[in-house]
mmCIF file as Biopython writes it, N, C-alpha, C and O atoms, coordinates in Angstrom:
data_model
#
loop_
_atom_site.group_PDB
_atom_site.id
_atom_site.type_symbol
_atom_site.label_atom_id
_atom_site.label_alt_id
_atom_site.label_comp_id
_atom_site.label_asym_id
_atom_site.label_entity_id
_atom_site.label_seq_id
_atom_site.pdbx_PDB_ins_code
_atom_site.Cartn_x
_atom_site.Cartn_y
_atom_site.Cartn_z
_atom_site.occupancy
_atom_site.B_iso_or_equiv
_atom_site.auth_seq_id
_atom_site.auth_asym_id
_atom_site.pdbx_PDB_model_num
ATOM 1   N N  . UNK A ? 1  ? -5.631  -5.700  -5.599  1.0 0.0 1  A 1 
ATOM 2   C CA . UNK A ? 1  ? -6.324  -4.917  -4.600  1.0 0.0 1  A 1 
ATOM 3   C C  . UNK A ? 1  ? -7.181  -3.902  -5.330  1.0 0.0 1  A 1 
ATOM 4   O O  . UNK A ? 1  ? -6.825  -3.244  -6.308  1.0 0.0 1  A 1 
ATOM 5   N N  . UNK A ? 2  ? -7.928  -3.877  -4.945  1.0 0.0 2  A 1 
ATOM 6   C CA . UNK A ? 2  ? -9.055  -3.021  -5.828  1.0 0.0 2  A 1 
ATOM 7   C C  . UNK A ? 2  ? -9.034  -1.223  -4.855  1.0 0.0 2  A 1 
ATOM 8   O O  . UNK A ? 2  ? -8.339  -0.958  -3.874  1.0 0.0 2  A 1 
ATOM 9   N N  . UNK A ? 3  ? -9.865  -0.444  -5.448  1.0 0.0 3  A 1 
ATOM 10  C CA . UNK A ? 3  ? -10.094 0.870   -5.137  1.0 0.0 3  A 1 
ATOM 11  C C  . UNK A ? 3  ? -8.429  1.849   -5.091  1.0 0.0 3  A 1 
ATOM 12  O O  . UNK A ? 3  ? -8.090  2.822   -4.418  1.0 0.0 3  A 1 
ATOM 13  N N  . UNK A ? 4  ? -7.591  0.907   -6.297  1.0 0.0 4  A 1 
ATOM 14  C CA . UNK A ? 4  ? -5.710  1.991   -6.375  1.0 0.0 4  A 1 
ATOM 15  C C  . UNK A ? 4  ? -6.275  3.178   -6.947  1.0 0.0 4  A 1 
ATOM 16  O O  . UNK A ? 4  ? -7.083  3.093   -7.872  1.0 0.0 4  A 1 
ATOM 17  N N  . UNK A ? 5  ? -5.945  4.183   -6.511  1.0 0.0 5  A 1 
ATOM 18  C CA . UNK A ? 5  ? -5.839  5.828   -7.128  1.0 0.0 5  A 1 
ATOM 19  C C  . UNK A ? 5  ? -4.128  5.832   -7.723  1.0 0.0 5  A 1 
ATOM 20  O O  . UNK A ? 5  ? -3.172  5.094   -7.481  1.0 0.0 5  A 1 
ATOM 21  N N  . UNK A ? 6  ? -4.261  6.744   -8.383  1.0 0.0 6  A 1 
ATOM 22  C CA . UNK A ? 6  ? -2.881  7.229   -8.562  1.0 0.0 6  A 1 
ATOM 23  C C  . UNK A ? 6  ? -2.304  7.934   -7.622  1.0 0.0 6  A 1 
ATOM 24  O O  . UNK A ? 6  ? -2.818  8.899   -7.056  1.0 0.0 6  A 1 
ATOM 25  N N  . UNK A ? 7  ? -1.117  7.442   -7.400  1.0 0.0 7  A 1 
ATOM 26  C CA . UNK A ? 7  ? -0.247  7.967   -6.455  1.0 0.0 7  A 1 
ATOM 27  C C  . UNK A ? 7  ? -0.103  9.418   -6.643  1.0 0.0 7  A 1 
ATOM 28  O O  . UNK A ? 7  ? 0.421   10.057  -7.555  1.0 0.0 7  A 1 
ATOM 29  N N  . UNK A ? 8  ? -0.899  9.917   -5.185  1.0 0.0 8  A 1 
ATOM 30  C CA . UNK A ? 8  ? -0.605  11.634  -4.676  1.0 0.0 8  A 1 
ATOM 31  C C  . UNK A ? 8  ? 1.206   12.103  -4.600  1.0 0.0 8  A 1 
ATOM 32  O O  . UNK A ? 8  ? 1.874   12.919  -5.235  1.0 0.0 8  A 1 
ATOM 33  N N  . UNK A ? 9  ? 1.530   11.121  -3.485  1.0 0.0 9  A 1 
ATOM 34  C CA . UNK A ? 9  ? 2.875   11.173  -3.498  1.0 0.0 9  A 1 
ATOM 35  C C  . UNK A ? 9  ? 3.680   9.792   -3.671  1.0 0.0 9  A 1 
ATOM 36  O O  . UNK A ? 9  ? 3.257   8.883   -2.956  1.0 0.0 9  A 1 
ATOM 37  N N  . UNK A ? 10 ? 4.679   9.510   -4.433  1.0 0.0 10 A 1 
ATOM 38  C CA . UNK A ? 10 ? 4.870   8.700   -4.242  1.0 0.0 10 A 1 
ATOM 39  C C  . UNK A ? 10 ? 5.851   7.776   -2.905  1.0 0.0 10 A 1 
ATOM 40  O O  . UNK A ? 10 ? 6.625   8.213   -2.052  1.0 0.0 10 A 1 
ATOM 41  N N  . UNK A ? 11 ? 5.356   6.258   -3.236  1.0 0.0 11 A 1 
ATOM 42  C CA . UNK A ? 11 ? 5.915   5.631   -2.122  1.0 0.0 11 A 1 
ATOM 43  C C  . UNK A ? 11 ? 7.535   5.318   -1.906  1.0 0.0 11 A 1 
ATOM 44  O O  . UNK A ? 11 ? 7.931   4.760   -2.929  1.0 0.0 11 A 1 
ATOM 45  N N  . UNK A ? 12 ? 8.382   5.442   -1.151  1.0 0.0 12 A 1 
ATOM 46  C CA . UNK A ? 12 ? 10.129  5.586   -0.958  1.0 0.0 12 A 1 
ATOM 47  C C  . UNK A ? 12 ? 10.570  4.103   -0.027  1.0 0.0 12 A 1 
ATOM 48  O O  . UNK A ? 12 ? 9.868   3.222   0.469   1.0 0.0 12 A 1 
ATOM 49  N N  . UNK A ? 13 ? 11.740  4.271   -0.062  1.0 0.0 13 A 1 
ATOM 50  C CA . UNK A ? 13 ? 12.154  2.951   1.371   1.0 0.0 13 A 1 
ATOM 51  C C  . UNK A ? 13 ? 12.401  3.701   2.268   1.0 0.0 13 A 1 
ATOM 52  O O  . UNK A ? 13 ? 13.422  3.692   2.955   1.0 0.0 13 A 1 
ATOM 53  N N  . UNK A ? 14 ? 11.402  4.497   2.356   1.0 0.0 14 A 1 
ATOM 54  C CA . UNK A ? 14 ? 11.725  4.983   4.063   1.0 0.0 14 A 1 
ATOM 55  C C  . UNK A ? 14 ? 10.003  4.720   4.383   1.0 0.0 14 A 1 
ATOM 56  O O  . UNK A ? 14 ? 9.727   5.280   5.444   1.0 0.0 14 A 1 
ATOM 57  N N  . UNK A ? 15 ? 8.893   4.095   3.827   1.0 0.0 15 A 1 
ATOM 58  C CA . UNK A ? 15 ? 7.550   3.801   4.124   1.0 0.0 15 A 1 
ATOM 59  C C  . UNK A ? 15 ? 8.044   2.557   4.159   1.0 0.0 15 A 1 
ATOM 60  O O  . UNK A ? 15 ? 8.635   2.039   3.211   1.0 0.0 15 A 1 
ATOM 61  N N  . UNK A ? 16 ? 7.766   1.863   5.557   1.0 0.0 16 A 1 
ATOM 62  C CA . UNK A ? 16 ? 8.183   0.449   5.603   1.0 0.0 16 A 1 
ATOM 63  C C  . UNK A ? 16 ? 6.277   -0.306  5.987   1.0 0.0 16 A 1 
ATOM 64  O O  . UNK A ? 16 ? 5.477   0.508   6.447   1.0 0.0 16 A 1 
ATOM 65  N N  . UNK A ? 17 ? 6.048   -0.978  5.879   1.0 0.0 17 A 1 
ATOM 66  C CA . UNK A ? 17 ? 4.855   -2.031  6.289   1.0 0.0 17 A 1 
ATOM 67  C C  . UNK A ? 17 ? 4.925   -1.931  7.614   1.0 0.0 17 A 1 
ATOM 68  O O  . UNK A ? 17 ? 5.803   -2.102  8.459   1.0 0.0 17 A 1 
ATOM 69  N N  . UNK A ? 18 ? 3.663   -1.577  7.608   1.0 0.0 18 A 1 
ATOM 70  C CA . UNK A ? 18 ? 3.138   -1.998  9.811   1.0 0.0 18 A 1 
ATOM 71  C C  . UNK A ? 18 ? 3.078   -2.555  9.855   1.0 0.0 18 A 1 
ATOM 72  O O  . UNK A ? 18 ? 2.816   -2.614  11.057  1.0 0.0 18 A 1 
ATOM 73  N N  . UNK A ? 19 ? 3.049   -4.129  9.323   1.0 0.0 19 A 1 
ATOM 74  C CA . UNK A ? 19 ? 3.213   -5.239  9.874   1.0 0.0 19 A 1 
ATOM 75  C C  . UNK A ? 19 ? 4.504   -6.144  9.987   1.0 0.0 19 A 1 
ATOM 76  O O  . UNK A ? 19 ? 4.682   -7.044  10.808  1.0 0.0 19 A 1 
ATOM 77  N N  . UNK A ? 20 ? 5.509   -5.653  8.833   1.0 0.0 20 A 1 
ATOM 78  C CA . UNK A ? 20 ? 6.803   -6.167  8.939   1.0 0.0 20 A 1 
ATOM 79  C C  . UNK A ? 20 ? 7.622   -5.619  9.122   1.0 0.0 20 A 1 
ATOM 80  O O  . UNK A ? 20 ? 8.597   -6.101  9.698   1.0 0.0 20 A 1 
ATOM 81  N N  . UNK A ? 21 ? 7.563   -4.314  8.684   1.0 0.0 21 A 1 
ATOM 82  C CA . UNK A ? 21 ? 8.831   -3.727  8.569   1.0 0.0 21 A 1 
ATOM 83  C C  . UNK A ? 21 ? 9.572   -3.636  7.173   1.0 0.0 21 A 1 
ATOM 84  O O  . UNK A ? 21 ? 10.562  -2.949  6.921   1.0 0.0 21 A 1 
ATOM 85  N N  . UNK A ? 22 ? 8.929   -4.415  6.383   1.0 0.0 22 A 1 
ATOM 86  C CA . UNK A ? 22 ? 9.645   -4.238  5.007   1.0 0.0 22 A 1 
ATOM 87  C C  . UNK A ? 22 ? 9.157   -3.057  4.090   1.0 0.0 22 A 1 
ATOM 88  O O  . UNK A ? 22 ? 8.537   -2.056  4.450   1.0 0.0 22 A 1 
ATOM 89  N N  . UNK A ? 23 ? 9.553   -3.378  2.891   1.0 0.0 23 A 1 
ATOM 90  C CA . UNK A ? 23 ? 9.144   -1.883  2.508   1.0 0.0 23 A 1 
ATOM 91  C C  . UNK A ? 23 ? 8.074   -1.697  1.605   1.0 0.0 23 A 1 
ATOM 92  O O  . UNK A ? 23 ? 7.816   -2.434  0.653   1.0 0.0 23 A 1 
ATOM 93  N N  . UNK A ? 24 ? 7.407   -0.591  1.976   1.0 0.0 24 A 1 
ATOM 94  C CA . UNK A ? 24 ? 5.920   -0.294  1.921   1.0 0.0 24 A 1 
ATOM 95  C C  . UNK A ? 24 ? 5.464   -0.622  0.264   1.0 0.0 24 A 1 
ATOM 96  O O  . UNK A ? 24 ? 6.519   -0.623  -0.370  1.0 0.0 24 A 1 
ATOM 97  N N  . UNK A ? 25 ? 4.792   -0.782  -0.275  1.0 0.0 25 A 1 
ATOM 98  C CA . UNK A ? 25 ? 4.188   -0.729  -1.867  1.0 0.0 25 A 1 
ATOM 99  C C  . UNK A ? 25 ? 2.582   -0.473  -1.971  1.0 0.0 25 A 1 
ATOM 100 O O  . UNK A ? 25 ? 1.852   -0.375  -2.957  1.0 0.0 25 A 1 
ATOM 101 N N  . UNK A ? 26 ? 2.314   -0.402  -0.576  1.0 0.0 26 A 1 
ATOM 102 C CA . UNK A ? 26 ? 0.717   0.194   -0.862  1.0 0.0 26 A 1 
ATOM 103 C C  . UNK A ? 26 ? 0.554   0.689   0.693   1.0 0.0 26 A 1 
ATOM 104 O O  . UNK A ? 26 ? 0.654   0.077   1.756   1.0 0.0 26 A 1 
ATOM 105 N N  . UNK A ? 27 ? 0.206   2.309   0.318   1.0 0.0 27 A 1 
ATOM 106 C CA . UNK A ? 27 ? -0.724  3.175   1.082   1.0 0.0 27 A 1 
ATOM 107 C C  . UNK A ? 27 ? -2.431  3.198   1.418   1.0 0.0 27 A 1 
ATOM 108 O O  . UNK A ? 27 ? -3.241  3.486   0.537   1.0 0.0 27 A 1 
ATOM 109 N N  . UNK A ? 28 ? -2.757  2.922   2.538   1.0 0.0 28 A 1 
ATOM 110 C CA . UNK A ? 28 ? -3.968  2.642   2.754   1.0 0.0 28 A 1 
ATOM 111 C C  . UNK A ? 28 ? -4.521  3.970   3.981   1.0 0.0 28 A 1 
ATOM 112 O O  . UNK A ? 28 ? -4.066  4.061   5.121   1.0 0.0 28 A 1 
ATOM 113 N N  . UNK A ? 29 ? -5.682  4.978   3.326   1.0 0.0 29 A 1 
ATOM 114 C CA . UNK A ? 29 ? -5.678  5.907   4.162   1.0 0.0 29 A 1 
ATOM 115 C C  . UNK A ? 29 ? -7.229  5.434   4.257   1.0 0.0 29 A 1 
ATOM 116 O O  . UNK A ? 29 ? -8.059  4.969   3.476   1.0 0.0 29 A 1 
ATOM 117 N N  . UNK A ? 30 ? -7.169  5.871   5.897   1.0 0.0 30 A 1 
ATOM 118 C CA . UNK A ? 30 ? -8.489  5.606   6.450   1.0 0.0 30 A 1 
ATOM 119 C C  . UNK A ? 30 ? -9.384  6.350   6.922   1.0 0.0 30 A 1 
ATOM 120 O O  . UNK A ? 30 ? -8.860  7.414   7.252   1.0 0.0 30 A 1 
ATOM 121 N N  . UNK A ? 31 ? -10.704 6.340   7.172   1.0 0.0 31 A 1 
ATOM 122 C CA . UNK A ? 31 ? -10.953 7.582   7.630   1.0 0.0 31 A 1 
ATOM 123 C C  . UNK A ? 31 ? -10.520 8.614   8.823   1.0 0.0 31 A 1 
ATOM 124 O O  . UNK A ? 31 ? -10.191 8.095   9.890   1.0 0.0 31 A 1 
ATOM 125 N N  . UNK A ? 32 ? -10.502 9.737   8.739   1.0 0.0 32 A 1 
ATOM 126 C CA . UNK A ? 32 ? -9.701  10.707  9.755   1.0 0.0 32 A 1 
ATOM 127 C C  . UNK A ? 32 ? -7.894  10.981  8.746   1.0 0.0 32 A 1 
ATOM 128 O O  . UNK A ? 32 ? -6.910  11.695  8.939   1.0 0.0 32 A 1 
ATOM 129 N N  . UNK A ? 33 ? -8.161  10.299  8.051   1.0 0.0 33 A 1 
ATOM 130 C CA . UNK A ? 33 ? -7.039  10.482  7.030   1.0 0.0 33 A 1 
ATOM 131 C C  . UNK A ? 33 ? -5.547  9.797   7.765   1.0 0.0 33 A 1 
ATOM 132 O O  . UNK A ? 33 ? -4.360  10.003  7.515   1.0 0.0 33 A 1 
ATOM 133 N N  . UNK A ? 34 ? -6.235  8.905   8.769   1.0 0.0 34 A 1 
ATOM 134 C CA . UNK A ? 34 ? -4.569  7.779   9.369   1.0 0.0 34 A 1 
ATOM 135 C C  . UNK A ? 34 ? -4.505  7.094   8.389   1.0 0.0 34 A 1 
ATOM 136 O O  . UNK A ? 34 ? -5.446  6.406   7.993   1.0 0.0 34 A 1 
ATOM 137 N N  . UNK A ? 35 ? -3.016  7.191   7.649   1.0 0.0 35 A 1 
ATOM 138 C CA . UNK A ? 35 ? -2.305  5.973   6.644   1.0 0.0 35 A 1 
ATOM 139 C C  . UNK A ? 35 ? -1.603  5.540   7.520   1.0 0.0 35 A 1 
ATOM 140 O O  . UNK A ? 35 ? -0.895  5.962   8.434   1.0 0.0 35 A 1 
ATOM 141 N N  . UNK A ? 36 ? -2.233  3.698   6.660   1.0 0.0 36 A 1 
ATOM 142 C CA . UNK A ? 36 ? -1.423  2.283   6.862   1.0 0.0 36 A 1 
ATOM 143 C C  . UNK A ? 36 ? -0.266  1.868   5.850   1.0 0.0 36 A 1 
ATOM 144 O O  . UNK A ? 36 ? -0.143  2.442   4.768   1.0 0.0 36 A 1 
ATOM 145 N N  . UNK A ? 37 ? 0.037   1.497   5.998   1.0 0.0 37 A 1 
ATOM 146 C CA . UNK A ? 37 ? 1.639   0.944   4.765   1.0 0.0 37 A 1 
ATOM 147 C C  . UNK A ? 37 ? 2.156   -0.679  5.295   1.0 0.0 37 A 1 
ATOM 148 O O  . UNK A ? 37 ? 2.713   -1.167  6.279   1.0 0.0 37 A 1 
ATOM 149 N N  . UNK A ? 38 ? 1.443   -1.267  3.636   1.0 0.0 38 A 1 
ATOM 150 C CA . UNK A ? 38 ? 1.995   -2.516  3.455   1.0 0.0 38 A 1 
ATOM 151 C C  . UNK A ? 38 ? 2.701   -2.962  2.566   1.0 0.0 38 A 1 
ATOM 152 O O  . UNK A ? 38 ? 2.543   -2.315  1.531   1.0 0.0 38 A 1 
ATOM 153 N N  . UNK A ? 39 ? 3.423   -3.779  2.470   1.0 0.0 39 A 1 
ATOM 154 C CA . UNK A ? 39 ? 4.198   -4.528  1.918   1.0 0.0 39 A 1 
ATOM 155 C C  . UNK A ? 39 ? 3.501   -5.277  0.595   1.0 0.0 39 A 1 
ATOM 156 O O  . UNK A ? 39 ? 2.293   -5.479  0.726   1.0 0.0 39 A 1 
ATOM 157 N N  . UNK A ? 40 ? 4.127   -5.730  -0.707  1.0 0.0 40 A 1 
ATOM 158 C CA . UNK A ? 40 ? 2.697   -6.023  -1.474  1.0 0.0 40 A 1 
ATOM 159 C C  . UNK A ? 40 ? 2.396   -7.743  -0.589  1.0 0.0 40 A 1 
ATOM 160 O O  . UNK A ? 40 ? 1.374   -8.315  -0.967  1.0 0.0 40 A 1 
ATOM 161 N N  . UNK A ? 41 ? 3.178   -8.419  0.415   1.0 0.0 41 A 1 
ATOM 162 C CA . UNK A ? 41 ? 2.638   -9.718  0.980   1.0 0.0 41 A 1 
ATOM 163 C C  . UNK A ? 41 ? 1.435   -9.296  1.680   1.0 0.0 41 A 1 
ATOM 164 O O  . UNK A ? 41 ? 0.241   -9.465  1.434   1.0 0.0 41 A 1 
ATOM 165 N N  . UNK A ? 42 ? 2.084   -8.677  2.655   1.0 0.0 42 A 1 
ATOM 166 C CA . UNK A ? 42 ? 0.537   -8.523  3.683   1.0 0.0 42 A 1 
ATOM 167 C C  . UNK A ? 42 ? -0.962  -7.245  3.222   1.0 0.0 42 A 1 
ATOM 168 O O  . UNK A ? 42 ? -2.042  -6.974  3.747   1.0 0.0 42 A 1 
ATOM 169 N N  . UNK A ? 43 ? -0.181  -6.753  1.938   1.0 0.0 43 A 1 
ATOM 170 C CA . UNK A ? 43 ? -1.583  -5.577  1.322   1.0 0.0 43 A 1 
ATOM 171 C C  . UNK A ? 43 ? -2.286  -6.841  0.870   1.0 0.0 43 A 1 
ATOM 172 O O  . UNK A ? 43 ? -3.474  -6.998  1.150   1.0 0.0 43 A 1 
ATOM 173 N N  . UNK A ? 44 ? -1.645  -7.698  0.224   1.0 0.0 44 A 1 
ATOM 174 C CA . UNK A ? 44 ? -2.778  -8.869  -0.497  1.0 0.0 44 A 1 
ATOM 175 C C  . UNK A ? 44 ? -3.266  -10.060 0.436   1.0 0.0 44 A 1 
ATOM 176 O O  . UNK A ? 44 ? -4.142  -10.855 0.095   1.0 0.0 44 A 1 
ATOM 177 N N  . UNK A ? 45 ? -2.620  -10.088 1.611   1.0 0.0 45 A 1 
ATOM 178 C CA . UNK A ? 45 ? -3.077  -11.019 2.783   1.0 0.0 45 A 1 
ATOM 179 C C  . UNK A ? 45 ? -4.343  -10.161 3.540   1.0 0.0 45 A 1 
ATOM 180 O O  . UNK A ? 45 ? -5.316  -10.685 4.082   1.0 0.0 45 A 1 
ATOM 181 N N  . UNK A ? 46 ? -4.094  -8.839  3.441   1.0 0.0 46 A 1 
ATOM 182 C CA . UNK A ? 46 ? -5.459  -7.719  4.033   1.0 0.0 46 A 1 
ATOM 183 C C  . UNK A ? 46 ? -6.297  -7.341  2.807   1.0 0.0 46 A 1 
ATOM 184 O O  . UNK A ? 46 ? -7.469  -6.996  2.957   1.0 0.0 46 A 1 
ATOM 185 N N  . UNK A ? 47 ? -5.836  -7.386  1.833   1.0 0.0 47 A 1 
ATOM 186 C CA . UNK A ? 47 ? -7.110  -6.769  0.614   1.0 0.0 47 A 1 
ATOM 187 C C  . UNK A ? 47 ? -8.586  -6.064  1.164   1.0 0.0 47 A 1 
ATOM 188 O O  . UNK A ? 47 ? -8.869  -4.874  1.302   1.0 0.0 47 A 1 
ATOM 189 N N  . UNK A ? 48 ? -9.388  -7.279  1.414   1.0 0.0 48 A 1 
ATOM 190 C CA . UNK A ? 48 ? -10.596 -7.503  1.313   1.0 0.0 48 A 1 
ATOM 191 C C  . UNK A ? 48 ? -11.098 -6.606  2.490   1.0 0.0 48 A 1 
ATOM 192 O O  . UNK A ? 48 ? -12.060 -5.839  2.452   1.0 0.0 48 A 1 
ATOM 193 N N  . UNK A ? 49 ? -10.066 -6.906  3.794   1.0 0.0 49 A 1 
ATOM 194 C CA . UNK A ? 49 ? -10.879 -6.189  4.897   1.0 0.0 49 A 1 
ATOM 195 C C  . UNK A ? 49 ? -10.414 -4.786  4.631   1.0 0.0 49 A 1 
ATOM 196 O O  . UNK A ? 49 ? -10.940 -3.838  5.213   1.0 0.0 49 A 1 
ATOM 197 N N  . UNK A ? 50 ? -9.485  -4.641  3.806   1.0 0.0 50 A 1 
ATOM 198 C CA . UNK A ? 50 ? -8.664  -3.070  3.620   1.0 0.0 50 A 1 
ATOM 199 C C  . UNK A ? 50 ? -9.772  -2.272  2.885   1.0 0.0 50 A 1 
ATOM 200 O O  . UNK A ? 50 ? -10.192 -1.208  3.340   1.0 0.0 50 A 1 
ATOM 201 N N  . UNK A ? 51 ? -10.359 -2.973  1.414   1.0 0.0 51 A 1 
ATOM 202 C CA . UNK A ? 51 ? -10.755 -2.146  0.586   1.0 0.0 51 A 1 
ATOM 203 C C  . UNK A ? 51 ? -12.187 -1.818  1.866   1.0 0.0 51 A 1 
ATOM 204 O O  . UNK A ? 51 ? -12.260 -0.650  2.248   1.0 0.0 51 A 1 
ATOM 205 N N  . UNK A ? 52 ? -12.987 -2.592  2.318   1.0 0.0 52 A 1 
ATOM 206 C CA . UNK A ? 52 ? -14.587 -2.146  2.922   1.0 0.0 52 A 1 
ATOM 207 C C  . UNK A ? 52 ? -13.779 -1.232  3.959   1.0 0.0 52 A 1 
ATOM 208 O O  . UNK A ? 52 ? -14.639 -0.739  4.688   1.0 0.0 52 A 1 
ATOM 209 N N  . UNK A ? 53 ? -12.591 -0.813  4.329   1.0 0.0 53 A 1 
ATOM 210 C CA . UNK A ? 53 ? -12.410 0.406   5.101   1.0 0.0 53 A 1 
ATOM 211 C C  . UNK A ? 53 ? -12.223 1.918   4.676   1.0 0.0 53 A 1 
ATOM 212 O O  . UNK A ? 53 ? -12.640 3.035   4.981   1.0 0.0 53 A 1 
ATOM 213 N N  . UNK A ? 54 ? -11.297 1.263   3.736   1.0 0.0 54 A 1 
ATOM 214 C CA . UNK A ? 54 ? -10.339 2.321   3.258   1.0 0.0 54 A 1 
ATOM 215 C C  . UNK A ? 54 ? -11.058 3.668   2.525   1.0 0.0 54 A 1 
ATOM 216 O O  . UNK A ? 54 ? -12.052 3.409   1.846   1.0 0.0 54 A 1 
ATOM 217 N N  . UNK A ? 55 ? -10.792 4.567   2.575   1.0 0.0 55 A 1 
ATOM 218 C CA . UNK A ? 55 ? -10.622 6.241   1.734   1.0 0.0 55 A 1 
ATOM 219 C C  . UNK A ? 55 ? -10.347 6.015   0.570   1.0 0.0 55 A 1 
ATOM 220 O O  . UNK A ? 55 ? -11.048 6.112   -0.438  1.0 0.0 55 A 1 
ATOM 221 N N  . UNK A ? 56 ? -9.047  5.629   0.734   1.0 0.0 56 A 1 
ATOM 222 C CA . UNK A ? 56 ? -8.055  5.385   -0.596  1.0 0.0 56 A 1 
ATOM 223 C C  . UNK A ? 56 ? -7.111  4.769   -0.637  1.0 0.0 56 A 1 
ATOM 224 O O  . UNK A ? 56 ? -6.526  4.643   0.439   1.0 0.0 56 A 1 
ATOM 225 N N  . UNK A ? 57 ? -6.708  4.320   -1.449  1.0 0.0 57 A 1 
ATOM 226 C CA . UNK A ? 57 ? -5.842  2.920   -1.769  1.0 0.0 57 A 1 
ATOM 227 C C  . UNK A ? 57 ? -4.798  2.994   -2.531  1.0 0.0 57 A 1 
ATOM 228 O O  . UNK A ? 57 ? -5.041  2.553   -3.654  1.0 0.0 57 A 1 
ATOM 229 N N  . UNK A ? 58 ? -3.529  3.440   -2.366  1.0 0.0 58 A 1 
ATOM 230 C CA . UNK A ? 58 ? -2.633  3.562   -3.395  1.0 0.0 58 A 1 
ATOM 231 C C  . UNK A ? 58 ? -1.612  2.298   -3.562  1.0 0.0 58 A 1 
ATOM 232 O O  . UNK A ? 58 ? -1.040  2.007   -2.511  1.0 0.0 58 A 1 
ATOM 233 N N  . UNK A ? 59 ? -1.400  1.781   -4.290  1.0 0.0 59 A 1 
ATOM 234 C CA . UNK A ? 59 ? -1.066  0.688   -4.662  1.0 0.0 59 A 1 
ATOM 235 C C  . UNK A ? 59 ? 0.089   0.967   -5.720  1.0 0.0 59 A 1 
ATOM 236 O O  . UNK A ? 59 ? -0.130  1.514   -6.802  1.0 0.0 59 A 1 
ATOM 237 N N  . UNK A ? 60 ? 1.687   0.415   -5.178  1.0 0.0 60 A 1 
ATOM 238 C CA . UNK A ? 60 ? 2.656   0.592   -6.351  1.0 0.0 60 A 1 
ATOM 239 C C  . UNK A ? 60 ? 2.928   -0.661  -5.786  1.0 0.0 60 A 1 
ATOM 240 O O  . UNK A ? 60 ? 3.675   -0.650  -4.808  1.0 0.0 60 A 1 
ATOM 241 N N  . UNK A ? 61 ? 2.424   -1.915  -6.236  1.0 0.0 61 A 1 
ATOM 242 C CA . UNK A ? 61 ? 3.365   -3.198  -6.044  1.0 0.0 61 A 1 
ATOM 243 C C  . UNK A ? 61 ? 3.767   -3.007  -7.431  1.0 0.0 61 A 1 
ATOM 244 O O  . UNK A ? 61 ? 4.989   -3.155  -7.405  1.0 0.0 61 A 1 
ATOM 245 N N  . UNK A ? 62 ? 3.281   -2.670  -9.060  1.0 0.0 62 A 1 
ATOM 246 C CA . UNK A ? 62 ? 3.530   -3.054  -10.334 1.0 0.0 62 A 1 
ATOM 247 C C  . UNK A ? 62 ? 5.136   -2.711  -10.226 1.0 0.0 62 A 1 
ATOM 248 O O  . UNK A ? 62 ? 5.899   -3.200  -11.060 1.0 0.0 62 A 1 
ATOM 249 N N  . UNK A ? 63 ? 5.569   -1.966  -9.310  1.0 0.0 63 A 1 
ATOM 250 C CA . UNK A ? 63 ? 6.892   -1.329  -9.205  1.0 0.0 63 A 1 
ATOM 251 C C  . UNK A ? 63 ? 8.117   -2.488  -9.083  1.0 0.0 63 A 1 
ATOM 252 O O  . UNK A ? 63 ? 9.207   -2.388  -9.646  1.0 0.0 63 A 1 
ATOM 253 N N  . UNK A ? 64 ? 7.727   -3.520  -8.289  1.0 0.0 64 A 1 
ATOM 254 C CA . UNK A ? 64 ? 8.301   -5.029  -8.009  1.0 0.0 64 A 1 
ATOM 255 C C  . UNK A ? 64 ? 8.562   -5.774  -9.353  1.0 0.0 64 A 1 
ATOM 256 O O  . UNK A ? 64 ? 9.633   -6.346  -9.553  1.0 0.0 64 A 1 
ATOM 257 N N  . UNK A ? 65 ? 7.791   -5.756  -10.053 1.0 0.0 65 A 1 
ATOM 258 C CA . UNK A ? 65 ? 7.873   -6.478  -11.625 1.0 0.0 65 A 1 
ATOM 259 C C  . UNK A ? 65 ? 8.722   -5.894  -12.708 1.0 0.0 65 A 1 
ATOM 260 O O  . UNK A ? 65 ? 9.411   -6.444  -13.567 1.0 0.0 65 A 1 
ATOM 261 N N  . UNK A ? 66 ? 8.413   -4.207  -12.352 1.0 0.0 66 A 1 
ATOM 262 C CA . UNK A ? 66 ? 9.255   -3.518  -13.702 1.0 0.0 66 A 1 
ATOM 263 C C  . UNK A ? 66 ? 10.924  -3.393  -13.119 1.0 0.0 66 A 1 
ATOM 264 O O  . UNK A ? 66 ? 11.878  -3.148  -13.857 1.0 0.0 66 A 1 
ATOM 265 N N  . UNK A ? 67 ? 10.993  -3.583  -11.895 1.0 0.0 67 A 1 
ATOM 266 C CA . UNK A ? 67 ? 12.595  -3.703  -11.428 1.0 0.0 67 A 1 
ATOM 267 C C  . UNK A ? 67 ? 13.349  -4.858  -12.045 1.0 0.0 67 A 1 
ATOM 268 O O  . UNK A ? 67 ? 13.310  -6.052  -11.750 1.0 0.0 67 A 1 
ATOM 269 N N  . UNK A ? 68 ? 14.200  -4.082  -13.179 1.0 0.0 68 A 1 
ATOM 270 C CA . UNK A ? 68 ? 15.440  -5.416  -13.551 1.0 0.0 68 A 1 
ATOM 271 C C  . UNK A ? 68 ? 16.652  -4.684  -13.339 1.0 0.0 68 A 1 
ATOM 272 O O  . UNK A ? 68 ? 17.145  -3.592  -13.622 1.0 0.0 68 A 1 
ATOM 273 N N  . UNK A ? 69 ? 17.033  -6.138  -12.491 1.0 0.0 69 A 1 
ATOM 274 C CA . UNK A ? 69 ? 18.594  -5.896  -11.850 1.0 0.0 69 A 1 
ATOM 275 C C  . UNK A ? 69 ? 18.991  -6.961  -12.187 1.0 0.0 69 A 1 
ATOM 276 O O  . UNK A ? 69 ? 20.149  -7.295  -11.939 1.0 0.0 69 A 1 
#
């Protein structure tokens, strides 16, 4: 996903995805400053129409990869 800033605040499991319900890995603020929160499935199923909207784009999916359990 293109246009990630560094995370202002970071993202928790209490930011779940508006579209699923799972838990959030990218903040999408729009203008008027309403944030969206997706999941990294549906941030990369929206990308394209996200970035020509979006303010700003915070993006912690890399967070999914560095988790070893």
């Amino acid at each position: 996903m293109t246009g990630a800033i560094a995370p202002s605040k970071p993202l928790t499991a209490m930011d779940v995805c508006d579209r699923c319900g799972a838990q959030a890995y990218v903040r999408v603020v729009l203008p008027g400053q309403t944030e969206l929160f997706f999941c990294a499935h549906h941030s990369r199923q929206h990308a394209d129409a996200l970035a020509k909207v979006a303010v700003e784009i915070q993006d912690e999916t890399e967070r999914l990869s560095s988790q070893d359990d």
